[in-house]
C-alpha positions as CSV (number, residue, x, y, z in Angstrom):
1,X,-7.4,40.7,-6.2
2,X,-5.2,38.5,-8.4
3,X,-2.5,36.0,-6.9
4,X,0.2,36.1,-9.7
5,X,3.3,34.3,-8.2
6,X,7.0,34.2,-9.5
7,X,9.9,31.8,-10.0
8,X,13.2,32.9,-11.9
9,X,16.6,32.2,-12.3
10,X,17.0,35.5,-11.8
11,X,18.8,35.8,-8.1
12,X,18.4,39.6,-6.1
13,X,21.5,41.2,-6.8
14,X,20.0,42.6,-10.1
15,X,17.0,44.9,-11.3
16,X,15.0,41.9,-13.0
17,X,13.0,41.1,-10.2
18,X,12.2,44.3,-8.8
19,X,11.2,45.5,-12.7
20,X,8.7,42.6,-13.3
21,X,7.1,43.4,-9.7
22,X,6.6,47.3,-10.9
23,X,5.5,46.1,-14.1
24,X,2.7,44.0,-13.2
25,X,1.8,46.5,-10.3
26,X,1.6,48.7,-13.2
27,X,-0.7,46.6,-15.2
28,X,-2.8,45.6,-11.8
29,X,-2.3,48.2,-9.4
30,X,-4.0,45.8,-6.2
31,X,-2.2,42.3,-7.7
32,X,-1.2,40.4,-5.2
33,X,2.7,39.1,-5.9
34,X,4.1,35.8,-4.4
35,X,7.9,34.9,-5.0
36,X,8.1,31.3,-4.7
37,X,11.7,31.7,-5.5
38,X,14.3,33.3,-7.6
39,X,17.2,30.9,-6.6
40,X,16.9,28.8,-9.9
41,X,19.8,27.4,-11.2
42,X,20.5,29.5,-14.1
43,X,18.4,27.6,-16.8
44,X,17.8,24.8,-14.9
45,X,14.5,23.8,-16.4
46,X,14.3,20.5,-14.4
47,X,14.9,22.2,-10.7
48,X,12.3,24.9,-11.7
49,X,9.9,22.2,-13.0
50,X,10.4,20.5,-9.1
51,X,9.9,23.7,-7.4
52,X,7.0,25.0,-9.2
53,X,5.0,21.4,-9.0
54,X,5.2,21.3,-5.6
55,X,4.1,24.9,-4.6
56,X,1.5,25.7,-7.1
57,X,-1.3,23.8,-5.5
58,X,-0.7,25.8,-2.1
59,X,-2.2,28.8,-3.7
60,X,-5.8,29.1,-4.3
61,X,-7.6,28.2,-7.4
62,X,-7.0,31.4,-10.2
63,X,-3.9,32.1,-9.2
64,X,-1.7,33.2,-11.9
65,X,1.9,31.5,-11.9
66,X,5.1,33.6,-14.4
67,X,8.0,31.3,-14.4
68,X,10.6,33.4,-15.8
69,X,13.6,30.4,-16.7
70,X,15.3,29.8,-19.8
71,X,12.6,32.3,-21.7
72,X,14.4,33.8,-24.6
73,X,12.0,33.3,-27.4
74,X,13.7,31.4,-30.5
75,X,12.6,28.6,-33.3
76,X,12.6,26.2,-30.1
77,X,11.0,27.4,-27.2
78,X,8.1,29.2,-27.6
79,X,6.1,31.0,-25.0
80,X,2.7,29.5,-23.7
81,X,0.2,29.9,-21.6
82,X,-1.7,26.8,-19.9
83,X,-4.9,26.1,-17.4
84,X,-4.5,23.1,-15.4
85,X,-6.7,22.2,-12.0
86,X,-7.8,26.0,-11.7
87,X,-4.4,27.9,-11.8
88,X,-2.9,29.5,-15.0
89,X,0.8,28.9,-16.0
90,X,3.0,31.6,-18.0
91,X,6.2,30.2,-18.8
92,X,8.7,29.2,-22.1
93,X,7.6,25.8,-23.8
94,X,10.7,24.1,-22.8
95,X,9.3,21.2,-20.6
96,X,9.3,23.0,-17.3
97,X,5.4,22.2,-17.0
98,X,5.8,18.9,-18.2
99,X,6.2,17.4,-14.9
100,X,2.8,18.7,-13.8
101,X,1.3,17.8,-16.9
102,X,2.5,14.3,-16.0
103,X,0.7,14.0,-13.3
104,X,-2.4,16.6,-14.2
105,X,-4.2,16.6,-17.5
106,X,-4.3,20.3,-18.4
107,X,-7.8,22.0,-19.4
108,X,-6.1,24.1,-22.3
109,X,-2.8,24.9,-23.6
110,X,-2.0,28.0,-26.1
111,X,1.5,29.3,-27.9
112,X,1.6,32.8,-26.7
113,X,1.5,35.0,-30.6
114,X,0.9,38.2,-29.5
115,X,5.3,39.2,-29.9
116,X,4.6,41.6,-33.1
117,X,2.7,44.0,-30.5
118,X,5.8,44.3,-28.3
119,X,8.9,45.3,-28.4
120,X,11.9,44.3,-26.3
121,X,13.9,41.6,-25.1
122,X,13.5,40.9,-21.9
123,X,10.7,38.0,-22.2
124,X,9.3,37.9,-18.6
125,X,9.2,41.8,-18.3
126,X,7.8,42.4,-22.0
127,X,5.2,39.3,-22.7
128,X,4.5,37.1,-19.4
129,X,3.6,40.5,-17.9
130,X,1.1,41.4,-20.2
131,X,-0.1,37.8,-20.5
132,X,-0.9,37.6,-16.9
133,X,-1.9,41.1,-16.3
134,X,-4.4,39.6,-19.4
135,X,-5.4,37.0,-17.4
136,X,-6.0,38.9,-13.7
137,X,-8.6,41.1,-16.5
138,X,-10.5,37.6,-17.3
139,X,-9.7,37.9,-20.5
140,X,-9.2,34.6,-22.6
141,X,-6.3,32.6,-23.7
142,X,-7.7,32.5,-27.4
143,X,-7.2,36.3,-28.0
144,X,-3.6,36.0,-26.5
145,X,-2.7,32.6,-28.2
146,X,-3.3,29.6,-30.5
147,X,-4.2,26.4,-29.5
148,X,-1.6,23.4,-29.0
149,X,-2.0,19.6,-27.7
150,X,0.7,19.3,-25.5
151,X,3.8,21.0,-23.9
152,X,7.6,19.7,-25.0
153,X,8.7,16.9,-22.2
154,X,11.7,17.0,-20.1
155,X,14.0,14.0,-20.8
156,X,14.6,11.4,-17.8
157,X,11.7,12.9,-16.0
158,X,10.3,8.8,-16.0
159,X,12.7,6.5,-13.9
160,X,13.9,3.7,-16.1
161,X,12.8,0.3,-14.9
162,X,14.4,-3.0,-15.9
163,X,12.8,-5.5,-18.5
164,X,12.4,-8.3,-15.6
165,X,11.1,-5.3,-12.7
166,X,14.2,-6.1,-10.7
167,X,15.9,-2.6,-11.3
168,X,14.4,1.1,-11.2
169,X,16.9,3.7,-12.1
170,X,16.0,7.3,-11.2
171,X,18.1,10.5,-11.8
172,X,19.4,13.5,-8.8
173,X,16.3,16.1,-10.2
174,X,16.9,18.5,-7.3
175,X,19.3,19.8,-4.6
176,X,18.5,21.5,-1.5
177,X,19.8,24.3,0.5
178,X,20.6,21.5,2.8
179,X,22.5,19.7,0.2
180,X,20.1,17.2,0.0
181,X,19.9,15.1,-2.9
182,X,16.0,14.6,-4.4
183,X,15.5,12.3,-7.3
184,X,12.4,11.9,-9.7
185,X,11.3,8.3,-8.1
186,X,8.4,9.0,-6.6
187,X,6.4,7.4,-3.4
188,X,3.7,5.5,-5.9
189,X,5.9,4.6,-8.2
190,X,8.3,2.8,-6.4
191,X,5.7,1.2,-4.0
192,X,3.8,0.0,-7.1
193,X,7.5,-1.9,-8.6
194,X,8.5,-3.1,-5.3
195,X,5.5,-5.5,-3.9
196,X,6.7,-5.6,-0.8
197,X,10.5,-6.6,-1.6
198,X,13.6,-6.2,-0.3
199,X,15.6,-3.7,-1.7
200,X,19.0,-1.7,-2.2
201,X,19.3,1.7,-3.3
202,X,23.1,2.9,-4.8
203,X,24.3,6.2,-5.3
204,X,27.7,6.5,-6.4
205,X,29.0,3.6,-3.6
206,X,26.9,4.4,-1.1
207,X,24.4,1.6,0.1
208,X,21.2,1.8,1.5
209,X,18.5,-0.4,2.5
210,X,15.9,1.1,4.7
211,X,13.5,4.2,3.6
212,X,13.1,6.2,6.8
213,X,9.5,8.3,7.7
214,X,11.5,11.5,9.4
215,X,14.7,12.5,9.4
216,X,15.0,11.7,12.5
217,X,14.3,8.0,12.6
218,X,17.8,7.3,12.4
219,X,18.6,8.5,15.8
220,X,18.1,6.0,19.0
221,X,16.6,8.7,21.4
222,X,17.7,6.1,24.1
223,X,21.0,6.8,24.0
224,X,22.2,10.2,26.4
225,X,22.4,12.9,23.9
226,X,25.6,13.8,24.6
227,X,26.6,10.1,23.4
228,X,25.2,10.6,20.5
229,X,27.1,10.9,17.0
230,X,23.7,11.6,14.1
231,X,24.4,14.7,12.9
232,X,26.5,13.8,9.1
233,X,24.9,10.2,9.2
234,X,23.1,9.1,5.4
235,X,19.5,8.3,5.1
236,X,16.7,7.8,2.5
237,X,13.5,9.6,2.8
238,X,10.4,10.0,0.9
239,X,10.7,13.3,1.1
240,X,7.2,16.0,2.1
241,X,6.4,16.0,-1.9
242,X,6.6,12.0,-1.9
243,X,9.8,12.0,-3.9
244,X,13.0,9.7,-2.6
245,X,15.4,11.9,-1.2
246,X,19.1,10.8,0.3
247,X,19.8,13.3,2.9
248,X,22.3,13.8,5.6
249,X,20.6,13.9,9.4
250,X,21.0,17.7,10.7
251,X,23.3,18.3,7.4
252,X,25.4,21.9,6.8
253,X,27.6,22.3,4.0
254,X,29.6,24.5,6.7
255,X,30.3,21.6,9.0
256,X,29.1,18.1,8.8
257,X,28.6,18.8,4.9
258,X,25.4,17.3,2.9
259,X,24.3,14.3,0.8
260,X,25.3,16.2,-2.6
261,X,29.0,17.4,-2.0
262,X,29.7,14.2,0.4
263,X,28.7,11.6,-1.7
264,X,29.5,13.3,-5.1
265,X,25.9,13.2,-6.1
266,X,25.3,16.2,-9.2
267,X,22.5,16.8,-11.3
268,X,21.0,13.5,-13.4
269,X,23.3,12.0,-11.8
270,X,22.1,8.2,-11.6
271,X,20.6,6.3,-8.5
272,X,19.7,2.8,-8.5
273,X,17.0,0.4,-6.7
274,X,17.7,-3.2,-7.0
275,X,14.6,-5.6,-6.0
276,X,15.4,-9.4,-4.7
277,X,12.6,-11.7,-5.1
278,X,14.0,-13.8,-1.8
C-alpha cells in the first residue's frame, strides 16, 4: 500500500483538496493519504519548506510526499521529482526542498517533462498526481523526467555570521499556531559559533540571554500557583526540530497574545545573537 502524503496552501473551504485525494484514489485505489497540512501560507515556499523537513522522516521509508505550493508551471519553476534517504518528493522547483537538501544529499533529482501528455491547469491535480501514482507503480523517475544536479535554493535559509564570529544573524522562517516565532538558526549551528560564550539574542528590542530546555523552565514551581504570573512571559527555546524559537509561556493570541503579534516579529524578519569573548 503506498503512503503518499500532502502539504498545500490550499486551506478546506475549497474543492482542491478533496479532488487531489479522489484523484490519486483514482489512480491507486488502496493508497494510503496523509495530510501533513494544508494551512500554508499562500505561496509561502519557506514555511512549507519548514513544515515538510520536519515531518517527512516520521513516515516510513517509500513514502511518497506531493507538496502542492506555489506550482504553476512557468519559465521559472519547473516541476521535479527527487529521492532523498528513501522517501520521494513531488513538488515545484522553487527551493521548497532545498532545506532538506541542505542537510541530506539527495540520491537523484529529475525535471518532471511529461506536461505535453496532459492537459489542464491545475498542477497538483493534473501532474503531481500522476507522477506519484507513477511512483506507488515502481516505475522510474527516468521515464517521467530528465536528470538535474541540484534543486533552486531559498535565499536567507543560512544565518549570516559576522567576519570576527562575534555576531550570527538569523531570519523569523516560521510562525506557529501559538504565535510562536521559529528562526532558521539551528541547535548545531549556533553551538558550534558560540564555544561556550555568553550571549544576547535581539529581536526587534526585546533581550534575551538564557536558552531554556522546556517551555516551562521559566516558571519557579516553588511559588503557590495561584501567585504565579507565567502565562505571557518571553523565552527562547530550541525548539522539538532543534531550531531557536522565541515563544511566549502558555501563549493565545485570544488572551495573553504570542511572541509574533507581541513583539512585532513577521516573516524574515531579523534576529540577532551577539557573542562576548569575556
Amino acid at each position: 500500500m503506498a503512503i503518499i502524503t500532502l502539504t498545500t496552501d490550499f486551506g478546506m473551504k475549497a474543492h482542491f483538496v478533496g479532488a487531489v485525494k479522489g484523484a490519486l484514489l483514482s489512480e491507486i485505489t488502496d493508497a494510503n493519504i496523509v495530510d501533513i497540512s494544508h494551512n500554508i501560507s499562500p505561496f509561502n515556499v519557506m514555511e512549507a519548506a519548514y513544515v515538510i523537513q520536519n515531518a517527512f522522516s516520521s513516515f516510513p521509508k517509500g513514502s511518497i510526499h506531493v507538496i502542492g505550493v506555489d506550482s504553476e508551471l512557468n519559465p521559472e519553476n519547473s516541476h521535479i521529482a527527487m529521492v532523498l534517504n528513501g522517501h520521494y518528493f513531488v513538488c515545484a522547483n522553487n527551493g521548497i526542498l532545498s532545506m532538506i537538501c541542505n542537510d541530506i544529499t539527495p540520491d537523484q533529482i529529475v525535471e518532471v517533462n511529461i506536461h505535453d501528455k496532459i492537459v489542464g491547469n491545475f498542477p497538483v491535480l493534473d501532474i503531481f498526481v500522476k507522477v506519484a501514482a507513477h511512483i506507488a507503480r515502481g516505475g522510474t523517475l527516468e521515464v517521467i523526467g530528465k536528470p538535474i544536479d541540484e534543486v533552486k535554493p531559498i535565499k536567507n535559509i543560512t544565518p549570516f555570521v559576522g567576519s570576527d564570529n562575534n555576531q550570527l544573524i538569523g531570519n523569523v522562517i516560521f510562525i506557529d499556531r501559538y504565535d510562536n516565532v521559529i528562526t532558521n538558526i539551528k541547535k548545531s549551528f549556533f553551538e558550534t559559533l558560540q564555544k561556550g560564550r555568553r550571549f544576547e539574542i535581539s529581536a526587534r528590542n526585546h533581550k534575551f540571554k538564557t536558552i531554556h530546555n522546556h517551555y516551562s523552565d521559566i516558571v519557579d514551581f516553588r511559588i503557590p500557583i495561584d501567585k504565579r504570573n507565567d502565562e505571557g512571559r518571553g523565552l527562547v527555546v530550541f525548539n522539538s526540530s532543534d531550531y531557536l524559537e522565541i515563544a511566549m509561556y502558555k501563549s493565545n493570541k485570544a488572551t495573553v497574545g504570542g511572541a509574533s503579534t507581541l513583539m512585532g516579529l513577521e516573516m524574515m524578519d531579523s534576529v540577532t545573537i551577539s557573542f562576548f569573548d569575556d
